[in-house]
N, C-alpha and C positions, 0 to 999 in steps of 0.2 A: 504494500500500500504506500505512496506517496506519502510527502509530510506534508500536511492541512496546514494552511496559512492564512491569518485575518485578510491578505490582501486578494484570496482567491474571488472571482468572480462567482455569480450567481450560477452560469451554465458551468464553471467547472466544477462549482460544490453539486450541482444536480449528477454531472458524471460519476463525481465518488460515490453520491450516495445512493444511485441506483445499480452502476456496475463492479462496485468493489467494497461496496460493506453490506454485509450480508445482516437483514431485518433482523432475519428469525434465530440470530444470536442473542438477543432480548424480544422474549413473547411479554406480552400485555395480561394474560390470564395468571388474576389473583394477585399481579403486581401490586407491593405496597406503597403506597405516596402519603407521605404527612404534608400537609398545609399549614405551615407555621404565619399567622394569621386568618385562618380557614372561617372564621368568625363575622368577618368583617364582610362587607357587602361584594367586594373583589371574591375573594376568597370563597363564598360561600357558592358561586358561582360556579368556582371552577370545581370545587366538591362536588355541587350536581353533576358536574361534567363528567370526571374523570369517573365517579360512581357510576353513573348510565352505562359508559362503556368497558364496563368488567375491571376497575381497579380496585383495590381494597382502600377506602380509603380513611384515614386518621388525621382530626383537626385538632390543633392548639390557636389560642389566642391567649392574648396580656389580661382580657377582661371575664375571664375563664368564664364564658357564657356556656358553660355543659347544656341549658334547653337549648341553645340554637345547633349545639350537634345534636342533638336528641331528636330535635325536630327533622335536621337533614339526614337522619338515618344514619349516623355516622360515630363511631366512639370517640371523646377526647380524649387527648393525651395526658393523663393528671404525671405519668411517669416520663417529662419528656429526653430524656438523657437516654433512658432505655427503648422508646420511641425512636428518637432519630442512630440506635446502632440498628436497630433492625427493619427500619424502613431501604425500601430500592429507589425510591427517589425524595426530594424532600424540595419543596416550594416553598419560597416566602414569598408571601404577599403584606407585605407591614408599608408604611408610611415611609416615603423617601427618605426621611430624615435619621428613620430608623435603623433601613437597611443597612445599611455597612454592619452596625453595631452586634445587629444580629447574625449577621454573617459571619463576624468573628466568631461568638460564643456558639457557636452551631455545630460549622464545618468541621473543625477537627474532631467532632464527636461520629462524626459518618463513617458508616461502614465502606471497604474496598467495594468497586464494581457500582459502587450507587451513582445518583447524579445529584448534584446540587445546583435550580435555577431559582430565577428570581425574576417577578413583572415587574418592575418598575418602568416609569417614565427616561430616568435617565440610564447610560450602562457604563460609561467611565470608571464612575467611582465603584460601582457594583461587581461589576467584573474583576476591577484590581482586587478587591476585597476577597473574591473568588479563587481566586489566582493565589492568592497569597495564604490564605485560612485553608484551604480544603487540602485533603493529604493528597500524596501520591497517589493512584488510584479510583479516588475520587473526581470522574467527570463533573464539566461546569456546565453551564448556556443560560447565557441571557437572554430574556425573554419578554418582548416586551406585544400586549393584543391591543390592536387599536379601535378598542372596544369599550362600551362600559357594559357594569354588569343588568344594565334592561333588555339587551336584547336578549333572543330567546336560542339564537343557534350561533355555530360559528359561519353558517351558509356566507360567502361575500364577502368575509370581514378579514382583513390583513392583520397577519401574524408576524412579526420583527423577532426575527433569531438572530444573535447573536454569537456563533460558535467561535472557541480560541482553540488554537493552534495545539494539536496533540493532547487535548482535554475536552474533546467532542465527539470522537471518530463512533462510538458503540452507539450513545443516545441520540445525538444528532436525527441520524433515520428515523427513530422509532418514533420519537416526539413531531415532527415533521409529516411523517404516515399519518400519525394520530389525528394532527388537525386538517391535514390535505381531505383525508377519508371524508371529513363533515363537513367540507365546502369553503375550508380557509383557502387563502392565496399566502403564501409564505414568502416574505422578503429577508434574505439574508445581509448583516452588515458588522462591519468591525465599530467596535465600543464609541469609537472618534467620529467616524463618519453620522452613525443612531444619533450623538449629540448633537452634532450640527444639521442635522434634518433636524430633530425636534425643537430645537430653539427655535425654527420658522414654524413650521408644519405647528406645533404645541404654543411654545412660549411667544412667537411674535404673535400668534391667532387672538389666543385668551389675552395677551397682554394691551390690545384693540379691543376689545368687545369690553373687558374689566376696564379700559379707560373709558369707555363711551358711555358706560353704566355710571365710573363713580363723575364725568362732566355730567349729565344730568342730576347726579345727586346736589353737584357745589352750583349747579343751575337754580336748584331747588323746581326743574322743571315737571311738570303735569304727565305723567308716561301717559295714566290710563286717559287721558283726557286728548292726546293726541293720536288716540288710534280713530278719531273721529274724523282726522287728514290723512290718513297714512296710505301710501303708496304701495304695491306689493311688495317693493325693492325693500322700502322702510320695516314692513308688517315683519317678514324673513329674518331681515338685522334685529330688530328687535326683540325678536324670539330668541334669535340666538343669543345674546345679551342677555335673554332673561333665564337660558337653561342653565348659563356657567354662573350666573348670581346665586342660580335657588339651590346648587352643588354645595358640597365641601368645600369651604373656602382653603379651608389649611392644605387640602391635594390641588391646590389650583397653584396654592403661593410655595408648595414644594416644587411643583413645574417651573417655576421660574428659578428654580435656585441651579438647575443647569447650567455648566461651567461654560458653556460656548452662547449664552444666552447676553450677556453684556453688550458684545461686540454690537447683537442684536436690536438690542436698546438704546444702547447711542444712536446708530443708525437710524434708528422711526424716531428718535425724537429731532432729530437735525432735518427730516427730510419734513415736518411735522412744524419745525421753527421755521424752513425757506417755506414752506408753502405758507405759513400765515403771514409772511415778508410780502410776499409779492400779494396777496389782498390786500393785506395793510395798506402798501406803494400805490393800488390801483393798476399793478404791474398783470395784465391779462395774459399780455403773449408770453411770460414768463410764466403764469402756472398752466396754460396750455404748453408749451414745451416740455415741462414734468411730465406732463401727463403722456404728451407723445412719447418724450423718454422710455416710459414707464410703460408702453405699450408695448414697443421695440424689443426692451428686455424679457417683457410675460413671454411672448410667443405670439401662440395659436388664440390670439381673443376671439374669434370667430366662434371656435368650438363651444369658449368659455359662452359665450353669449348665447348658446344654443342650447347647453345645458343648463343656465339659469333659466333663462326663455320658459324651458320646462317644467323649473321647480315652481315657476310663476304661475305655470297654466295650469299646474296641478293643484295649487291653490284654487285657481280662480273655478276651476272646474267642478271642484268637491264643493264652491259658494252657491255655483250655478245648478246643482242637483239638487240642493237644500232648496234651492227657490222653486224649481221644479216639481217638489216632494209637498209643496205646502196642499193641504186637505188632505194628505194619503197617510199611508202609516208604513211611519221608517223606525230605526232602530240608532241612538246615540250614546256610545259610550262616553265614558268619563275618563279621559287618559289618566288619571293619576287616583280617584278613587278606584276604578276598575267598575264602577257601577252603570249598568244597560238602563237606559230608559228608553220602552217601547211607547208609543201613540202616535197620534194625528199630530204633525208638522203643521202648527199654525200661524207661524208668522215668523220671519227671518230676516232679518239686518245686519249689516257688516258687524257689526260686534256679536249680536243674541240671535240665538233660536228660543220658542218658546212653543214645548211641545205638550200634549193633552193627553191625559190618560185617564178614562174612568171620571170624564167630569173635572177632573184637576191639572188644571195647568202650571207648568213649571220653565220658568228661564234658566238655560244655560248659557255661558259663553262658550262662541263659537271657538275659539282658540285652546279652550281645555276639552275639545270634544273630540270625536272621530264617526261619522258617518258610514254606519254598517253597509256593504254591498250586501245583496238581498239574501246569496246563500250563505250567509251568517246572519241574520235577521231569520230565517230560519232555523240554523240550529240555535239557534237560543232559543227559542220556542220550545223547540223538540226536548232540550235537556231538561227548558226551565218551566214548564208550565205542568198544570195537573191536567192529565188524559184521563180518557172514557174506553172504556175495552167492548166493542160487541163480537157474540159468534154469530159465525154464518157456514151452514149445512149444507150441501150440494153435492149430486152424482157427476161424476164428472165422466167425459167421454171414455171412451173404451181404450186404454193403451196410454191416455194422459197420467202423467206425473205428478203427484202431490207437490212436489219442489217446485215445481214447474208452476204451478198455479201461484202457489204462494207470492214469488216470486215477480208474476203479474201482478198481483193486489198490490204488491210492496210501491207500483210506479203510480197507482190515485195518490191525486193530490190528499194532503190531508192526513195519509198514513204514515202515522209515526214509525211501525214497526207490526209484522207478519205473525204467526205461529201457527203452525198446525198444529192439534193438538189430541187430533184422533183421525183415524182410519179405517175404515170397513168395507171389508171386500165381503158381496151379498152372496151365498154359494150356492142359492138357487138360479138366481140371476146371472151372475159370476161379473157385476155391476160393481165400482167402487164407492162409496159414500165418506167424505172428508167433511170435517168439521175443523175450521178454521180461525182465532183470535184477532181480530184486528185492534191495532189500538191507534185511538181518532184523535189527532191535535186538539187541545182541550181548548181553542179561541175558536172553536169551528164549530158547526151544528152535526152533534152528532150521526143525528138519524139522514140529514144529508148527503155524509160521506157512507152512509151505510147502504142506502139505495143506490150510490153511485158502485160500488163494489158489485152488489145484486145485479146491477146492470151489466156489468164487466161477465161477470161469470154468465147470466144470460145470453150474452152477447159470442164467448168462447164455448159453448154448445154444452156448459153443463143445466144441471136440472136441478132448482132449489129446493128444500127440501121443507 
């Protein structure tokens, strides 16, 4: 095998690791991982994770929360010293500030053959810490999901490995398989490079959206008062300004504490000082030349503009179904309660919908909502409402199938769910007779969908009974 080098490229780390390190020198089955922060919102995440797909998995946290393992199905470690010799890999997920510290006190407690990574925002300092605490034999890999923990899969979502040099070669694959298998895209990078993408990518982002936040705050200006002008452009930025505020402040100001993140910050605020220079001056063709500047260096705005274009029309298009939907009955959850309100759409404004159920109407904001598409306005129905069950008797044709019937009934509208639940074959006749369960969406008139069943099986040549 070659010697692995932080400066290897993407397609040559893919060459190693599909033609010269072999998987199934580490299997997955019953593998143990401790999650040294497994407690915390990160953490508990990836416990469901790696639990789903067959690892054994064991959490500690600082705030020795035992019900939130309890809850996640999972044991804590009250013995963690003896937890991490006998764990095969070992994860932190702790607070940037943390990290290193617990890296020290960890790694040298690790078993030969295991691996030691870590999520963090930044991998510099993580990695050295790696590098320097873990023994001989002890694999690393930095690891960083560009994810938080609400979504629901890794389907789409870019994974940041980190692999060092002759302390990657067995885990590297396995970890890599792992998230590829469930729909990640995997970026490989060396500790230096991760930093200076994320001090743009991360820390120049939030460090925009947290200034725009706290210049409104020293505005003392009207947020909710100005969605009453707001543009889609505006409506988008402002959202986003409003997810990094309503976060973890302390994981927002650990992001910035990235050692490649300074350079970052002088720069926007100089470029931040000439542009209020040349308003101030009255100087136009100066902040139009920025801006040309600034276009020259993006690239492809074109693109850019086609894929915002997008995010705008998808806005405007979930506004434009709401208005569409008024007098009917639609389905609106609660992004953050997780709470469904079904009724009649009755009236909708760039801020409010205000939807009727049972005689009572209720305003929501449109910005904390989500507009069910109809085959999930369905299954809510189906899971969440109380049903009515009728049987129905019938000879059915000669040589027809029970399964087969059932089957049909299952496509009326209205039918929750099939069973047959007897059979008789007549042995003078040598005629079959089924008896059938249907159970009928409980917002529907029963005996409706019941005659409509009747009709169906009239209609496929059986004989009711």
């Amino acid at each position: 095998m070659p010697t692995l080098s932080n400066s290897l490229t993407n397609d040559q780390w893919d060459k190693i690791t599909v033609d010269e390190i072999a998987v199934d020198e580490i299997t997955v089955d019953n593998m143990k991982i401790l999650i040294i922060g497994g407690t915390g919102e990160t953490g508990q995440w990836f416990t469901r994770f790696y639990k789903k797909h067959g690892w054994d998995v064991t959490v500690w946290g600082a705030n020795k929360r035992r019900d939130i393992a309890e809850r996640l199905g999972v044991p804590f470690a009250d013995d963690l010293d003896k937890e991490l010799a006998l764990s095969d890999a070992v994860m932190v997920s702790v607070p940037i500030d943390l990290t290193e510290q617990v890296i020290t006190d960890i790694a040298p407690k690790m078993k030969q053959g295991s691996l030691l990574m870590d999520i963090t925002s930044v991998k510099t300092i993580p990695v050295h810490a790696m590098q320097q605490y873990a023994p001989e034999g002890v694999e690393i890999l930095g690891t960083h999901p560009m994810f938080g923990p609400t979504i629901s899969d890794l389907q789409g979502q870019i994974v940041i490995l980190v692999p060092v040099e002759g302390r990657s070669e067995h885990w590297l694959p396995v970890i890599r398989s792992l998230y590829e298998k469930q729909g990640a895209h995997i970026e490989l990078a060396t500790p230096q490079e991760h930093d200076r993408m994320m001090a743009v990518v991360q820390g120049l982002t939030h460090f925009a959206y947290i200034s725009i936040g706290a210049a409104m705050a020293e505005l003392d200006f009207d947020v909710p008062a100005s969605r009453r002008f707001m543009s889609p452009v505006y409506e988008i930025m402002l959202d986003f300004v409003g997810r990094i505020l309503a976060q973890n402040p302390y994981l927002y100001a650990m992001i910035q504490m990235n050692p490649e993140v300074e350079a970052v910050h002088q720069a926007f605020m100089k470029v931040c000082e000439d542009m209020s220079d040349k308003v101030n001056s009255n100087d136009i063709q100066g902040f139009v030349d920025i801006i040309k500047r600034s276009a020259v260096h993006f690239g492809d705005t074109q693109a850019a503009l086609g894929r915002s274009d997008k995010l705008i029309n998808n806005k405007i298009s979930e506004f434009q179904e709401l208005t569409h939907s008024i007098g009917k009955e639609r389905g609106l959850r609660h992004q953050y309660s997780g709470v469904t309100h079904i009724g009649i759409i009755r009236k909708v404004t760039p801020l409010m919908v205000t939807i009727e159920r049972n005689g009572r109407e209720v305003e929501l904001k449109i910005e904390n909502t989500r507009l069910l598409h109809m085959d999930e306005l369905l299954e809510w129905k189906n899971n969440n409402l109380d049903h009515s069950s009728r049987d129905v008797s019938a000879f059915i044709p000669h040589g027809a199938r029970p399964g087969t019937i059932k089957d049909i009934i299952s496509q009326v509208d209205g039918v929750v769910s099939v069973k047959v639940i007897d059979v008789y074959v007549h042995p003078d006749s040598d005629s079959t007779s089924v008896t059938i369960r249907i159970t009928i969406r409980g917002d529907l008139d029963a005996s409706d969908v019941h005659r409509k069943v009747n009709d169906l099986l009239s209609g496929i040549g059986c004989t009711l009974r």
